[in-house]
C-alpha positions as CSV (number, residue, x, y, z in Angstrom):
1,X,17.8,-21.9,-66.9
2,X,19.1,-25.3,-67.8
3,X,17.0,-27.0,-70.1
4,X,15.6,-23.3,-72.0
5,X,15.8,-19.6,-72.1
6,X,13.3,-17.6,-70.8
7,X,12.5,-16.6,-74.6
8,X,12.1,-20.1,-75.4
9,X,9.9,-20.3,-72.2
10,X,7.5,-17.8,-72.9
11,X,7.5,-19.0,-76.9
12,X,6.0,-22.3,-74.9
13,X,3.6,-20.6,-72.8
14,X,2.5,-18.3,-75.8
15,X,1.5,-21.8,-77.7
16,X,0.5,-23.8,-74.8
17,X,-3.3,-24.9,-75.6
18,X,-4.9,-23.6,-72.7
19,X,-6.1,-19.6,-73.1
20,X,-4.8,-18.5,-68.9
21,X,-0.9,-19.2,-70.6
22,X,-1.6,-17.6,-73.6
23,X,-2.5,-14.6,-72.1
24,X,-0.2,-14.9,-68.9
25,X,2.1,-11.6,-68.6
26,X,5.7,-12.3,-68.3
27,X,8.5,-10.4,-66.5
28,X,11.7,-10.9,-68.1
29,X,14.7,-11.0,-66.0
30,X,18.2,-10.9,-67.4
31,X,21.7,-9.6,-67.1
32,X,21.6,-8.4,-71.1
33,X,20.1,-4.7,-70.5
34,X,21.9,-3.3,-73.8
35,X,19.1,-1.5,-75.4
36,X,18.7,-3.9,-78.2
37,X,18.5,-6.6,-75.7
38,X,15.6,-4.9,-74.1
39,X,13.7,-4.5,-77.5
40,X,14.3,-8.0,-78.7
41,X,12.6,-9.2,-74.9
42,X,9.5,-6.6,-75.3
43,X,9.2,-7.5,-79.3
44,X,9.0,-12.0,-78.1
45,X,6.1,-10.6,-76.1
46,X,7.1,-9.6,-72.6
47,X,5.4,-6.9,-70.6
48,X,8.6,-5.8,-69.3
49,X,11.9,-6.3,-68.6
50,X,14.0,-6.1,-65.1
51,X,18.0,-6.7,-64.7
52,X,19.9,-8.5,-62.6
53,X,21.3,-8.5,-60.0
54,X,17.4,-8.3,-59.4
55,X,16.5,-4.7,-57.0
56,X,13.3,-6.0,-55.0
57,X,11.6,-2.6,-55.7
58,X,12.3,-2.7,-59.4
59,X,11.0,-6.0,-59.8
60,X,7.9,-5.1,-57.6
61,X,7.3,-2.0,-59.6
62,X,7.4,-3.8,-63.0
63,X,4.8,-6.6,-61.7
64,X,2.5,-3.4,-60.7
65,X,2.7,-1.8,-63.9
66,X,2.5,-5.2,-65.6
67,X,-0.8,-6.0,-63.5
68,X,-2.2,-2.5,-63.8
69,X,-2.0,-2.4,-67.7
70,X,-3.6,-5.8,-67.7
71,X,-7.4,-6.7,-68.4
72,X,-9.2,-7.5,-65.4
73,X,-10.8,-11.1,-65.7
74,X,-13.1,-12.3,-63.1
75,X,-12.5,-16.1,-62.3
């Protein structure tokens, strides 16, 4: 991304003032897969990480798991 990094993006969102942002789980997606890579994206507060070049699958597995571990909150 241009203007920030997606750690940088979700520090903002994490900080925003409004509670739904705050509690938003993100999918980080990146071409640094090194283990410590991995850690550092999980330990900024990501519910999990996917590599690039992005498998449709992968990504759609993560976003279930993501979703499934998450509280339910009716609207």
């Amino acid at each position: 991304m241009p203007e920030m990094d997606g750690l940088e993006t979700l520090r903002r969102l994490r900080t925003a003032s409004d509670s739904l942002n705050r509690a938003t789980p993100a999918v980080a997606l990146t071409a640094k897969i090194a283990p410590e890579d991995i850690a550092s994206y999980l330990q900024a507060g990501f519910a999990s990480v996917s590599a690039k070049p992005i498998n449709v699958a992968d990504l759609a597995s993560a976003i279930a798991r993501v979703l499934a571990e998450r509280p339910r909150v009716d609207a």
